[in-house]
N, C-alpha and C positions, 0 to 999 in steps of 0.2 A: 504494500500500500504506500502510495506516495506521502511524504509527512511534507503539506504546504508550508514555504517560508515568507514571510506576509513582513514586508518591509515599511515603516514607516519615517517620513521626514518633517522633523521637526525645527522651528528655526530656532527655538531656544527650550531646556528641560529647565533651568534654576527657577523659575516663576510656576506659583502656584498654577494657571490656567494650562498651561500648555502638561504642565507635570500631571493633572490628572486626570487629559487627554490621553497621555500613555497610560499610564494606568488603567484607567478604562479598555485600551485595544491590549494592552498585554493581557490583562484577570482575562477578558475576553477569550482570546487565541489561546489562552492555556485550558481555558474552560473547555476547547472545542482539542485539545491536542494538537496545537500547531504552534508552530514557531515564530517569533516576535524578534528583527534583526530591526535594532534603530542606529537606524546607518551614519548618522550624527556621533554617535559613540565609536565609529572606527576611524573617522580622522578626526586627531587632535587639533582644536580650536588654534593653538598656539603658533602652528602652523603654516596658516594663512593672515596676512598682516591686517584685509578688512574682512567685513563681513560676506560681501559679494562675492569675493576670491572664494571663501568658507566655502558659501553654499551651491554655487558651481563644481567646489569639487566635492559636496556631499550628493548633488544630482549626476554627476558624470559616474558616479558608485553605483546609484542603483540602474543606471544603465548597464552599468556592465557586470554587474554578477546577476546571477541567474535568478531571480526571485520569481515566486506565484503570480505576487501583488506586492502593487505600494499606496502605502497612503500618506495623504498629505494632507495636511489640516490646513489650509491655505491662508485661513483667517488670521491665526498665528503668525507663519511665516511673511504673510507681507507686513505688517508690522513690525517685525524685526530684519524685513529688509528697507524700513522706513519710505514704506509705501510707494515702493516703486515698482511699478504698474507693468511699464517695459521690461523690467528683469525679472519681475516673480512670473509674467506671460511667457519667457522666454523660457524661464527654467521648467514650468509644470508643462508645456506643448512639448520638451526636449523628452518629456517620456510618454512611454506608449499608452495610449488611452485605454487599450484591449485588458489592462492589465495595472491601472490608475485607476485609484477613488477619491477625489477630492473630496473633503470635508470644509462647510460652513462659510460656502461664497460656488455660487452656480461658473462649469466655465463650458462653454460650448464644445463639444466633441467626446467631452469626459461625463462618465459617472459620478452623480453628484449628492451628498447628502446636507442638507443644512438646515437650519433651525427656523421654527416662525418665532423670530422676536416683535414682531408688532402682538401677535396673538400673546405672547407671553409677559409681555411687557404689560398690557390691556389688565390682565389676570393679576400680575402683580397692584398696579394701581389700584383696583376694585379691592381686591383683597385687604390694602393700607386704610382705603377710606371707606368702604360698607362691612367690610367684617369688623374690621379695628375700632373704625371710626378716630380715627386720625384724621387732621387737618392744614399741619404744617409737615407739607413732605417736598423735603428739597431732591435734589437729582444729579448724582455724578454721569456724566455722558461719556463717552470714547471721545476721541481724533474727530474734529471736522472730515477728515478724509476718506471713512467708515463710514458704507451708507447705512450697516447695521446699526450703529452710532446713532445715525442722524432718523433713522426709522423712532428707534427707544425712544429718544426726548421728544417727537414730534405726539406719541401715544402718550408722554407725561404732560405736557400741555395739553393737548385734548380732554385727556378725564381729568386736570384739573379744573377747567373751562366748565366742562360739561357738569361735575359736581361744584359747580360756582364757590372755587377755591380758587383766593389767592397767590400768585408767585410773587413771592418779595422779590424784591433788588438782593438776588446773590443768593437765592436759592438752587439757581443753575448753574456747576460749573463744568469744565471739562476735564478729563482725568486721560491717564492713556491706560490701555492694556494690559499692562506690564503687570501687575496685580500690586502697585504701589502707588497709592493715590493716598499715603496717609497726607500730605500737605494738603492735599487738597479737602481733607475730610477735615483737619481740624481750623481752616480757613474760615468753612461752612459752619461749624459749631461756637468759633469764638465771634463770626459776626452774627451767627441768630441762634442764640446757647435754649432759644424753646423750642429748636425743631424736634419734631416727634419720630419722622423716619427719613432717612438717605434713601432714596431707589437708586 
């Protein structure tokens, strides 16, 4: 029986988001008896002097050894290729779609899984203000550059509109991905120390 090896590339593990994305496909692949190669752990960072250098040569890897499948969480990775459009297009087409599954950003040719954040986002607000009954709920966003991003806060203004809730000045700000927004969390609390929840 052939024992599938199911490769994944990740732009970065040290952050909590992307780390429990592996996690996730690795418990996954062992659940099912298969193999989990994160091709990021075979060439050392130290290596390559940018990041771009990096992950050119963690994509020219899984071209070239023999894998089932690869996955790429792609939401991540542009991110930490600081959203450039042109190289992370250039790097996820440089593999085979037959055998590619992008995660959490649609890209034509390829099989694609990703998430409805406006539906989840929708869920979360209701939940803060008709379950809770919460009425001061501020909003850390993503990157302007993230239409996921700009999906979420467009659904935090809506229901708060629609449940004729106020947004102060500086209830809204922007954070990045990284899973390090504490500045920006305690910016929000030292200028409105009564907010009730962050979304």
């Amino acid at each position: 029986m052939h024992k599938y090896r199911i490769g994944l590339i990740l732009g970065t593990k040290d952050t909590d988001y992307p780390r429990q994305i592996r996690m996730g496909v690795q418990n996954t692949l062992e659940d099912e008896g298969l193999t989990l190669v994160n091709l990021a752990d075979l060439i050392p960072y130290h290596t390559h002097t940018r990041t771009a250098q990096y992950m050119r040569a963690v994509f020219g890897l899984a071209k070239r050894i023999d894998l089932d499948a690869v996955i790429v969480p792609l939401g991540t990775l542009f991110g930490y290729l600081e959203s450039d459009v042109e190289l992370t297009n250039q790097l996820i087409h440089s593999l085979d779609p037959a055998k590619t599954i992008v995660l959490e950003r649609d890209v034509e040719g390829y099989r694609c899984v990703t998430k409805d954040g406006r539906r989840g986002m929708q869920q979360c607000m209701r939940h803060l203000i008709d379950d809770c009954g919460l009425t001061r709920i501020a909003f850390v966003s993503g990157p302007e550059t993230s239409a996921g991003a700009r999906q979420r806060e467009g659904v935090y203004f809506e229901e708060m509109a629609a449940h004729g809730l106020a947004v102060e000045d500086g209830y809204f700000k922007r954070g990045q991905f990284s899973g390090v927004c504490d500045e920006v969390i305690h910016e929000i609390l030292d200028e409105h120390p009564d907010i009730e929840a962050i979304a």
